[in-house]
N, CA and C of each residue as an Amber inpcrd file, in Angstrom:
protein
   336
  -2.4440000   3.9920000 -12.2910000  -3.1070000   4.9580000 -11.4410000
  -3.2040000   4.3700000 -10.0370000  -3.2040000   5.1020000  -8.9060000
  -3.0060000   4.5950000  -7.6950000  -4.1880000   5.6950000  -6.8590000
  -5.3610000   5.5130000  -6.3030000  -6.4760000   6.1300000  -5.6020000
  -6.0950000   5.4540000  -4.1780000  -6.4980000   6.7660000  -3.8500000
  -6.5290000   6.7960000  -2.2580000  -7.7630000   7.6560000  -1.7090000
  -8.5710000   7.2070000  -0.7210000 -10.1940000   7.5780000  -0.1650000
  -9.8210000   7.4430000   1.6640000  -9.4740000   8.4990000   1.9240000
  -9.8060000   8.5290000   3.4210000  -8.3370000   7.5560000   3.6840000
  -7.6740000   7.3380000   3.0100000  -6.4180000   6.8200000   3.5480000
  -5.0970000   7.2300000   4.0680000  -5.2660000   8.5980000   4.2860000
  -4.2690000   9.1610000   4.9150000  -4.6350000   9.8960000   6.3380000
  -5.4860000   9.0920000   6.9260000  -6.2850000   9.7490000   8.5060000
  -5.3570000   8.8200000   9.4100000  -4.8000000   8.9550000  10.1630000
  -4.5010000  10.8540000  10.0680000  -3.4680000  11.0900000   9.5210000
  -2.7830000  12.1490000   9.1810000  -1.9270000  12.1030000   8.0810000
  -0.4320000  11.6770000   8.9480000  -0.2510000  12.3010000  10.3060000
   0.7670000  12.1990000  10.6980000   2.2420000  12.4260000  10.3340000
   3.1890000  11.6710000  10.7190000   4.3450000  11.7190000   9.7520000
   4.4460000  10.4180000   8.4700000   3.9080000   9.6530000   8.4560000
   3.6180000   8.7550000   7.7490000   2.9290000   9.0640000   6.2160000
   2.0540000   9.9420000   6.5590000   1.4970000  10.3270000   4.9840000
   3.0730000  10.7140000   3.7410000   4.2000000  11.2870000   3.9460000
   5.1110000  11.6970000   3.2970000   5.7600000   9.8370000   2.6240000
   5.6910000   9.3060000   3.5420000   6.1770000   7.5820000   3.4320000
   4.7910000   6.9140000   2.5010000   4.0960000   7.2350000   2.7420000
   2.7560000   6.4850000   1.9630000   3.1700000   6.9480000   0.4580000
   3.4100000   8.2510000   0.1090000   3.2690000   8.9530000  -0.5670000
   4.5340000   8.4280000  -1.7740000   5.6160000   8.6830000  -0.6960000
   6.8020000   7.8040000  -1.5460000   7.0080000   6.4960000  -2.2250000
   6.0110000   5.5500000  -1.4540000   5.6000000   4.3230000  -1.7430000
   5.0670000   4.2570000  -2.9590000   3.9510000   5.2340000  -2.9050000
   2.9880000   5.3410000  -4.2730000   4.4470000   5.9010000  -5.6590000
   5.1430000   6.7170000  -5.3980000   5.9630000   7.4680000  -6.0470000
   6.3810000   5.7610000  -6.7260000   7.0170000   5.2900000  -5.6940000
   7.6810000   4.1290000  -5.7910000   7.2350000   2.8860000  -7.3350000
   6.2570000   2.9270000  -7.2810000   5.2170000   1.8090000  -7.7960000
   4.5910000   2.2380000  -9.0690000   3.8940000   3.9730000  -8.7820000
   3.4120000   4.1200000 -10.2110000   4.7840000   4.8100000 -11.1980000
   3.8040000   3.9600000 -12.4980000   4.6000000   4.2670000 -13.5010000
   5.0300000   5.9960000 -13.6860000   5.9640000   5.8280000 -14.5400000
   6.2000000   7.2930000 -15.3780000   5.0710000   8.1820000 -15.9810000
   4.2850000   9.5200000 -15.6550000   3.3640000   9.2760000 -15.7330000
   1.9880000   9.0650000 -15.6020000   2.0650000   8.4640000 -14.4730000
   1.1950000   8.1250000 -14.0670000   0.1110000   8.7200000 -12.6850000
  -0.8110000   8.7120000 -12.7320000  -1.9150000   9.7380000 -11.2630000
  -2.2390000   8.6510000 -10.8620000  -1.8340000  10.1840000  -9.1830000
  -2.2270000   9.7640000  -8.0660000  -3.4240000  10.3180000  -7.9270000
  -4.7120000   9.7390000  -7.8670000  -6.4250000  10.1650000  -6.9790000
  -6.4150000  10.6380000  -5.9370000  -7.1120000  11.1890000  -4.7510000
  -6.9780000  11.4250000  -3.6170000  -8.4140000  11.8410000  -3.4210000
  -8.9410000  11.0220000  -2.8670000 -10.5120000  11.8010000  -2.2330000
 -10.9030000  11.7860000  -1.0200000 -11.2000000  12.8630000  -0.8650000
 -12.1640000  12.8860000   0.7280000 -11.0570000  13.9430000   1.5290000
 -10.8430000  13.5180000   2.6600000  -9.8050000  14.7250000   3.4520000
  -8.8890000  14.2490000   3.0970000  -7.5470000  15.4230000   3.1800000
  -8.5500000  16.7990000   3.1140000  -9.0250000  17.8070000   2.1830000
  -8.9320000  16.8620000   0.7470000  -9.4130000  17.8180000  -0.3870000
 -10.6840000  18.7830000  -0.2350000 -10.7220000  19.5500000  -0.3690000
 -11.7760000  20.7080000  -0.0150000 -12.2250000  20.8320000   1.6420000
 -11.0450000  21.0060000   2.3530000 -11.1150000  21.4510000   3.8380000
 -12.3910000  22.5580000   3.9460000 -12.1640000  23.3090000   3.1540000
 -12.7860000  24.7500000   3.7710000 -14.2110000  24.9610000   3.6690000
 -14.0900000  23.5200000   2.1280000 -16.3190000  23.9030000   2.4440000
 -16.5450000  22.6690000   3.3550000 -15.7030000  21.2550000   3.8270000
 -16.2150000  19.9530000   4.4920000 -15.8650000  20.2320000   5.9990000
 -14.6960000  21.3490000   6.5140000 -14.3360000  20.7910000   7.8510000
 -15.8160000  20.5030000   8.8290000 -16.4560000  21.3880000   8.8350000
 -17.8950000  21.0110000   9.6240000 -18.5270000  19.6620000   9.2760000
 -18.5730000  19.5050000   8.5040000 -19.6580000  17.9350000   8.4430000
 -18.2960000  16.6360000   8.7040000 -17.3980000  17.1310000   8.3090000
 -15.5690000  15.8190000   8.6730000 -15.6430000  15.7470000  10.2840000
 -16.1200000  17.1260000  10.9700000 -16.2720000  17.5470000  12.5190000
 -14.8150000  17.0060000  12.9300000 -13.9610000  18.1100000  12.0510000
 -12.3790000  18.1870000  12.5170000 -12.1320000  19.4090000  11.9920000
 -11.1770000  20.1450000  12.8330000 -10.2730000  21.3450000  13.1860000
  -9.9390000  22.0220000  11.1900000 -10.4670000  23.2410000  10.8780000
 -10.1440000  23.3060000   9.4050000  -8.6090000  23.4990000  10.2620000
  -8.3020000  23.7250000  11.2500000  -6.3980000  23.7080000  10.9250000
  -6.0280000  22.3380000  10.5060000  -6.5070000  21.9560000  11.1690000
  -5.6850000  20.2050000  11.1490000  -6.0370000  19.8690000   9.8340000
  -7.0910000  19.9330000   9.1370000  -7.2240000  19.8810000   7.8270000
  -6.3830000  20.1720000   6.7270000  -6.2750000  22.3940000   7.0620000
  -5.4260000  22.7570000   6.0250000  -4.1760000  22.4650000   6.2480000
  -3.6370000  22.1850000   7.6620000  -2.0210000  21.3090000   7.8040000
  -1.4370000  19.9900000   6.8710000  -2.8840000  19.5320000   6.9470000
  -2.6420000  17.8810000   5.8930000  -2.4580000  18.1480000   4.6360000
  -3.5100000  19.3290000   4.2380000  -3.6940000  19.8650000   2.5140000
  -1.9500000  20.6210000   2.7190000  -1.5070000  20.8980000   2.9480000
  -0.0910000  21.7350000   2.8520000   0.8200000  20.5080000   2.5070000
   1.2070000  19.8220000   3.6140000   2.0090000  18.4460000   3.7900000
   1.8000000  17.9380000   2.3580000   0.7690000  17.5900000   1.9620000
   0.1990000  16.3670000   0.9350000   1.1880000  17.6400000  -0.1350000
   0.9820000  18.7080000  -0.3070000   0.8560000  19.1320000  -1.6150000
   2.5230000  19.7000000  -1.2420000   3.2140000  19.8670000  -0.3770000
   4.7220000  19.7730000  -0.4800000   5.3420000  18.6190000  -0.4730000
   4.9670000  17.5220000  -0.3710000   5.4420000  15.7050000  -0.5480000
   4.8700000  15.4350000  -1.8720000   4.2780000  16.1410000  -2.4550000
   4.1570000  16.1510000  -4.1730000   5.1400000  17.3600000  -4.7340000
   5.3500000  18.2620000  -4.4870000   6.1920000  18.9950000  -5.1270000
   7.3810000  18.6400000  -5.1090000   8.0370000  17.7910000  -3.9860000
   8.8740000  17.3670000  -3.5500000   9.1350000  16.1130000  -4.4820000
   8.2270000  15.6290000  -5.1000000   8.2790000  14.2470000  -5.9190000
   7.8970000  14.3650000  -7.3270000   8.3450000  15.8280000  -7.6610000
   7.9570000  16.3060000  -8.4220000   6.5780000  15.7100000  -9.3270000
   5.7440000  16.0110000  -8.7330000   3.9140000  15.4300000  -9.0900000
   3.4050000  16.6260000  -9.6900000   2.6510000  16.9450000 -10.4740000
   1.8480000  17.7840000 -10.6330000   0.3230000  18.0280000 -10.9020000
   0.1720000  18.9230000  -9.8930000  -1.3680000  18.6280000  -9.5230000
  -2.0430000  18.9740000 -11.0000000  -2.7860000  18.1460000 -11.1490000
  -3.5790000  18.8530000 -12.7380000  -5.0950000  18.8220000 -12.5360000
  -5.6240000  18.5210000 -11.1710000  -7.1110000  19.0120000 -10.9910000
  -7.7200000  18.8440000  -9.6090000  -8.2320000  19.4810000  -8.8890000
  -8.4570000  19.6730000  -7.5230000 -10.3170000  20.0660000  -7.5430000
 -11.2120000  19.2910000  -7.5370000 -12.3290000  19.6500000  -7.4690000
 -13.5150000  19.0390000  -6.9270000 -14.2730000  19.6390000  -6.0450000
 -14.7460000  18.9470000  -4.9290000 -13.8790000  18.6080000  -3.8750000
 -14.0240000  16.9280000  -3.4830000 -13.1540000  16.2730000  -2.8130000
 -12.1700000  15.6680000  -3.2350000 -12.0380000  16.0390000  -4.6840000
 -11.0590000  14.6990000  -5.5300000  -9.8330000  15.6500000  -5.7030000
  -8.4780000  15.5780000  -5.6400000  -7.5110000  16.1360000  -6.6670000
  -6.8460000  14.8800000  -7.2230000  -6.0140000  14.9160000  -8.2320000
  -5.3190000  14.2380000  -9.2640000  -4.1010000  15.0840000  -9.6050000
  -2.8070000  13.9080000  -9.3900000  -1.7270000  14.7190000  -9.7380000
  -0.8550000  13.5690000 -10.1300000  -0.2350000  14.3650000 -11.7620000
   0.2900000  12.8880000 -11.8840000   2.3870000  13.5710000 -11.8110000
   2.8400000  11.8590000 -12.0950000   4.0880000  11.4100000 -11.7660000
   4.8990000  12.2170000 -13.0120000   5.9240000  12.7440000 -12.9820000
   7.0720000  13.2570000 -13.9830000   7.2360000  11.6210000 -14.6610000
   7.6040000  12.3200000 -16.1810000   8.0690000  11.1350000 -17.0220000
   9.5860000  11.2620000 -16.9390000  10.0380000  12.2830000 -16.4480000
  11.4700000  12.3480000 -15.9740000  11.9470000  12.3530000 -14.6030000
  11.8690000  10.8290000 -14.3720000  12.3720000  11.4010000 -12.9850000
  13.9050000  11.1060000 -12.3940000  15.0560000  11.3410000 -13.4520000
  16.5480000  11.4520000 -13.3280000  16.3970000  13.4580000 -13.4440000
  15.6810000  14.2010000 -14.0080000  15.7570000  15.3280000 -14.2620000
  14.9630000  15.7380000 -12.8650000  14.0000000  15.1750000 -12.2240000
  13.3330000  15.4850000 -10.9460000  14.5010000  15.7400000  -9.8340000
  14.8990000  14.4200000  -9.9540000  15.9500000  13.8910000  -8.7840000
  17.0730000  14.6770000  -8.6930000  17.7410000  15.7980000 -10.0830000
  18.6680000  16.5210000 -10.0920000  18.2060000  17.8140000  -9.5860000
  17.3000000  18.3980000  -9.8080000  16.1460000  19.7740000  -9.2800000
  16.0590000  19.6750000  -7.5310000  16.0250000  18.2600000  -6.9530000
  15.9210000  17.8970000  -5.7280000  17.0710000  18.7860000  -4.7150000
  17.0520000  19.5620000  -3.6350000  17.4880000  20.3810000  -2.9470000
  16.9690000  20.1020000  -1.7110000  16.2760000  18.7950000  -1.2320000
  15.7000000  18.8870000   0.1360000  16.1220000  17.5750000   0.0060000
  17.2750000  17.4560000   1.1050000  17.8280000  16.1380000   1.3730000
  16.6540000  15.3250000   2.3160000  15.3140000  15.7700000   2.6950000
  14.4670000  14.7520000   3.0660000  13.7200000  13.6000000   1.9260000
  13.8190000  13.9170000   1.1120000  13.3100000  13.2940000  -0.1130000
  14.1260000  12.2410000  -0.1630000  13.9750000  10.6660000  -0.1630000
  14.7730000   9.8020000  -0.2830000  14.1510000   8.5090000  -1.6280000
  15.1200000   8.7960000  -2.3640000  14.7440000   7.9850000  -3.5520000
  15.2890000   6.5210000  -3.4740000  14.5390000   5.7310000  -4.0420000
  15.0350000   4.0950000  -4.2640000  16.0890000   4.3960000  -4.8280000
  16.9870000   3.6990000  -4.2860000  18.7480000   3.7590000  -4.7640000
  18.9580000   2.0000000  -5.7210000  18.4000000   2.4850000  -7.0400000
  18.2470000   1.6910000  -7.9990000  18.7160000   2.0660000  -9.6900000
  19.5170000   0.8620000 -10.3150000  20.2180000   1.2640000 -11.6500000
  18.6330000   2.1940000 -12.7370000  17.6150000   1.8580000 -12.5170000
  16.6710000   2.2230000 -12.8520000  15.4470000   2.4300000 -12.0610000
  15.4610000   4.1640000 -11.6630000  14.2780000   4.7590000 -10.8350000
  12.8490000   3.6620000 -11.4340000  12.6360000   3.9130000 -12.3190000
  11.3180000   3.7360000 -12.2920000  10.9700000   2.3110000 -13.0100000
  11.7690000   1.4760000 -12.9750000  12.1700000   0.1160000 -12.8550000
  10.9520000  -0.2120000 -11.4000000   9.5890000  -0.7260000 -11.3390000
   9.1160000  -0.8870000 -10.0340000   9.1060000  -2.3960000 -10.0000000
């Protein structure tokens, strides 16, 4: 399992690279945590005292750099979501249609 708290401020272009990293490392399988921003933009942007755009921009990004890595979200509540890793990811990597997605070019993906 790999948690992340306030570690993608700001998300920038870099959050998609963080993201791959994590892809990189956890097992088959395995969840990603995520708490704080911008999980639940729409009831926190006031007390975060940041833009709900800039918020729901990050919540979009985050959750197409998981679809993209084929992740699936399996719970979003409060500030927390959890989404874990395909146990297939030679069957991910064939589904893949967005040449931005760049996989470790290794005899075994998930070999970390």
């Amino acid at each position: 399992m790999a948690h992340c708290s306030r570690c993608l401020i700001p998300w920038g272009a870099n959050g998609g690279i963080y993201m791959m990293e994590v892809d990189r490392v956890l097992r088959p399988g395995g969840y990603w945590v995520l708490s704080g921003p911008p999980i639940n933009w729409k009831v926190n942007y006031k007390p975060w005292q940041r833009p709900k755009e800039e918020l729901e921009e990050e919540q979009r990004n985050i959750e197409e750099v998981a679809k993209k890595l084929c992740w699936e979200k399996k719970s979003e509540k409060a500030e927390i979501a959890i989404w874990q890793k395909t146990t297939d990811s030679e069957s991910c990597r064939s589904r893949q249609d967005d040449s931005s997605v760049e996989f470790c070019a290794a005899s075994d993906p998930d070999d970390v």
